[in-house]
matplotlib code that plots the C-alpha trace (Angstrom):
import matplotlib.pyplot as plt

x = [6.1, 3.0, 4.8, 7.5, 4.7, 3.7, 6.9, 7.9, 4.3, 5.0, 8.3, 6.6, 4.3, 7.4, 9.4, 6.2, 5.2, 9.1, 9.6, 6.7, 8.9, 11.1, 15.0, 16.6, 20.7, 21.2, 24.7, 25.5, 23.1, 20.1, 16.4, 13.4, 9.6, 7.0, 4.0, 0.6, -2.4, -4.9, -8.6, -11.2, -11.2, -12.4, -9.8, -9.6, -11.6, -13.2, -15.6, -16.2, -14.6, -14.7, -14.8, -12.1, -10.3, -6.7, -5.0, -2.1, 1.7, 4.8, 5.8, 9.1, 9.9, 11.6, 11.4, 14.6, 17.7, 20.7, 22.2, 20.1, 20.3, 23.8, 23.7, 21.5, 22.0, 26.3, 25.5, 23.7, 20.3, 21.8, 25.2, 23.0, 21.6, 22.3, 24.4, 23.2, 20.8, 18.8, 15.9, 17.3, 15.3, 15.1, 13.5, 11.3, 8.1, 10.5, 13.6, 11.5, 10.6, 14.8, 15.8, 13.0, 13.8, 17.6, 17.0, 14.5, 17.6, 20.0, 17.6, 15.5, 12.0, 9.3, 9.5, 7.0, 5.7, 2.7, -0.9, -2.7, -4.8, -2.0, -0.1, -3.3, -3.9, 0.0, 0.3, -3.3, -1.8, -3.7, -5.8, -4.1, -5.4, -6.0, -7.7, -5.1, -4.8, -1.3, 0.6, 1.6, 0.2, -1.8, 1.7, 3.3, 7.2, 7.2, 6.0, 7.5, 9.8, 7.6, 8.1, 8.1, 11.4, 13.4, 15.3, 15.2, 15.8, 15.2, 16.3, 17.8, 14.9, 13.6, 14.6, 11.0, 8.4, 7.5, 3.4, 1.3, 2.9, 6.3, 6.5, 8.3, 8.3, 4.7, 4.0, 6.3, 10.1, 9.3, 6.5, 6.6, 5.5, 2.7, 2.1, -1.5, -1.9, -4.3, -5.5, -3.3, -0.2, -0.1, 1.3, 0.0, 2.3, 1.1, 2.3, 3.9, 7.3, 9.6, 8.4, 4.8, 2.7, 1.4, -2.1, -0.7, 1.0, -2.5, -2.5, -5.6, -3.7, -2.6, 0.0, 0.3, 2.6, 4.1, 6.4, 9.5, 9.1, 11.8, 12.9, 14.1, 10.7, 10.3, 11.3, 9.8, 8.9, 9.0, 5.8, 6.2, 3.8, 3.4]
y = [-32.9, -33.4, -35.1, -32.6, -30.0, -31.7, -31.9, -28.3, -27.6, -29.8, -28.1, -25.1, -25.5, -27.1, -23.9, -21.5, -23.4, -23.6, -19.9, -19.0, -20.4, -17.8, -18.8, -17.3, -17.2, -17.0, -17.1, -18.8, -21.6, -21.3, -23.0, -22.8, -21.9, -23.1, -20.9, -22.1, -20.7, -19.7, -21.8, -22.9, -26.9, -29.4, -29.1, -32.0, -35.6, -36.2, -37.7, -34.1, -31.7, -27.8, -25.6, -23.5, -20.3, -19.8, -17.1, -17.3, -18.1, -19.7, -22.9, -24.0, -26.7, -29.0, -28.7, -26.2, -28.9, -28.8, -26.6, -23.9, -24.1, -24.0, -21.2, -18.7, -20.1, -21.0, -24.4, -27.5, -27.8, -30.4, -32.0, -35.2, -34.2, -35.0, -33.5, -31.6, -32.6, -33.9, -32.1, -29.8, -31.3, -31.2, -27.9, -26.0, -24.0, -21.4, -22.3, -21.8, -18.0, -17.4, -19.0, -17.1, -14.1, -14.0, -15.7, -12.6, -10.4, -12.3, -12.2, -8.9, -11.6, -12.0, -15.6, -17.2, -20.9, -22.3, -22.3, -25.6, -24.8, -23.5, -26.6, -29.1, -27.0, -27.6, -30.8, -32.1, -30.5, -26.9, -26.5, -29.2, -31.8, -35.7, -35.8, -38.5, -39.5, -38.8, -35.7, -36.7, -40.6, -43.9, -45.5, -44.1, -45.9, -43.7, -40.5, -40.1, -41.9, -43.3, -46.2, -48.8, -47.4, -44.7, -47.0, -45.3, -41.9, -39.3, -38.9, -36.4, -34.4, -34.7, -38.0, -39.2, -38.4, -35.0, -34.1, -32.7, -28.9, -30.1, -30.0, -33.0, -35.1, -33.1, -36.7, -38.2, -37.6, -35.0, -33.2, -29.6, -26.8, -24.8, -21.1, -21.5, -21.0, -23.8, -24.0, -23.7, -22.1, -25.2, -25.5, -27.9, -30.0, -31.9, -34.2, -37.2, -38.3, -41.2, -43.5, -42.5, -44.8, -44.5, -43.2, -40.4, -39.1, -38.3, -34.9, -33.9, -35.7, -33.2, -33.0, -30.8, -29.7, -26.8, -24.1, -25.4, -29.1, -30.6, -33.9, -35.4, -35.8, -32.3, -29.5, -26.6, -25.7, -22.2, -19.9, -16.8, -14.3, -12.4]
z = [-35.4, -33.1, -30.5, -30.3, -30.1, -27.5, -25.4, -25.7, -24.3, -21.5, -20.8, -21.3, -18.8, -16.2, -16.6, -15.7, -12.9, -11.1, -12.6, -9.5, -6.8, -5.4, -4.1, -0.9, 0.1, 3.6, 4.6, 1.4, 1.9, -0.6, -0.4, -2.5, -1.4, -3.9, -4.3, -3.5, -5.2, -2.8, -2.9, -0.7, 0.6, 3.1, 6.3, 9.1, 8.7, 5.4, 8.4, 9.7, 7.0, 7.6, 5.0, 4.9, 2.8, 2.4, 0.5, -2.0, 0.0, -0.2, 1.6, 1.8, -0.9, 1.8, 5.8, 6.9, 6.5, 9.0, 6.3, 6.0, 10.4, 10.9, 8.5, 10.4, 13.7, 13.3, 14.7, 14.3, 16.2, 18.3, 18.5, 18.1, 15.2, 11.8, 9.2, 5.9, 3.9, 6.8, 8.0, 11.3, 14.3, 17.9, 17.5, 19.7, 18.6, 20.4, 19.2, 15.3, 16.5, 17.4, 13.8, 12.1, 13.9, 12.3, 9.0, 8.7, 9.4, 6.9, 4.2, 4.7, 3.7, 6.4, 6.8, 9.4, 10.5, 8.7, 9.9, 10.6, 7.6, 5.5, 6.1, 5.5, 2.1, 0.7, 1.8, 0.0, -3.0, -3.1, -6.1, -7.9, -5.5, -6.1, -2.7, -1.1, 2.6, 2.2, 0.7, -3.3, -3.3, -2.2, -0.7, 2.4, 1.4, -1.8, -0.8, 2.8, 5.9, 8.7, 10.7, 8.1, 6.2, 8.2, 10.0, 13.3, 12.2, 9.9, 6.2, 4.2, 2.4, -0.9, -1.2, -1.9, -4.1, -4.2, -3.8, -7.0, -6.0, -6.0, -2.3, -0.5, 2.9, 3.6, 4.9, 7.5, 8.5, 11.0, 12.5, 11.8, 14.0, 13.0, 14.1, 15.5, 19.6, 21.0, 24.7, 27.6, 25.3, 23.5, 19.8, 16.5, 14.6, 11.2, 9.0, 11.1, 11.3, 10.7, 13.9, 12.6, 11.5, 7.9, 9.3, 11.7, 8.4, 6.9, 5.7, 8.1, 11.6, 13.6, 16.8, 19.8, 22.3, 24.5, 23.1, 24.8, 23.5, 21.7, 20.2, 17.2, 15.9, 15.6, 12.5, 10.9, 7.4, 6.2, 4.7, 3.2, 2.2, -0.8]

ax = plt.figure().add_subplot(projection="3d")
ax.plot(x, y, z, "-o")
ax.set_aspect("equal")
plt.show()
């Protein structure tokens, strides 16, 4: 009797925590955003932390998949790119304002990129942090593609371990675009990608380019507001 206490506590707990994420349809195609719990924490280099404050959002469970693309946009990102599952890449920072622009339309939300700190926060795991280099764990092959496993390409998401928020590929498969402006109209990207190595998928290393940059390297993740 104690141990099935036990268990319906745990599933308990399980079915409050996924009953906070919120599901969107657009255009038939539906994707989760997790909420994160606002909090306080140490952005950038443990070696040269800043203390910083986020407030309570939600980040998209996954990084925007072909799918959820062709469904807003009518097409694929690129007719090189890969099908479904996979995460929708050779995107812009500009291309990300167009898509956000209409999957705002379809869906009536107010869907927008991440901030460098928002990002950093979700990916160390918000309040519910173990404090790892990576997002969800010590070992880069389990938690995310880089350049040790993806042979050559990206993968379809959430094929990996998921991160202590239930958030997955926050380390590796592609860099995603943040919404922060940087010097000279320049444009931050976190979280490495699958011809990273494990140490540029850190959850504190940080990318940059200009708006109109694209490659296969590069994907977005969603953040809504509350």
């Amino acid at each position: 009797m104690k141990n099935l206490t036990l268990l319906l506590a745990s599933f308990a707990i399980i079915g409050s925590a996924s009953a906070q994420n919120k599901t969107f349809t657009a255009n038939g195609e539906q994707f989760e955003m997790v909420l994160v719990e606002g909090g306080q924490f140490a952005k950038g280099d443990p070696a040269a932390p800043e203390n910083t404050t986020v407030g309570t959002f939600y980040i998209g469970q996954t990084e925007v998949t072909q799918n959820l693309w062709k469904a807003v946009m009518g097409k694929k990102s690129s007719p090189m790119s890969r099908n479904k599952n996979y995460p929708a890449d050779q995107i812009s920072w500009s291309d990300c304002q167009k898509f956000i622009l209409k999957l705002n339309q379809i869906t009536g939300a107010k869907f927008r990129l991440p901030t460098e700190a928002e990002r950093e926060f979700a990916a160390r795991g918000g309040n519910l942090t173990h404090n790892y280099k990576l997002s969800g764990g010590t070992v880069m092959g389990k938690i995310g593609w880089y350049n040790g496993n993806s042979n050559g390409g990206s993968q379809p998401v959430a094929a990996k371990a998921a991160n202590e928020l239930g958030i997955f590929d926050m380390s590796g498969n592609l860099w995603e675009w943040c919404s922060d402006e940087l010097e000279n109209g320049m444009h931050p990207m976190r979280g490495g990608c699958w011809n990273s190595t494990s140490q540029a998928c850190w959850v504190w290393n940080a990318n940059k380019s200009e708006s109109t940059y694209k490659s296969d390297i590069c994907g977005l993740r969603l953040v809504l507001d509350l």
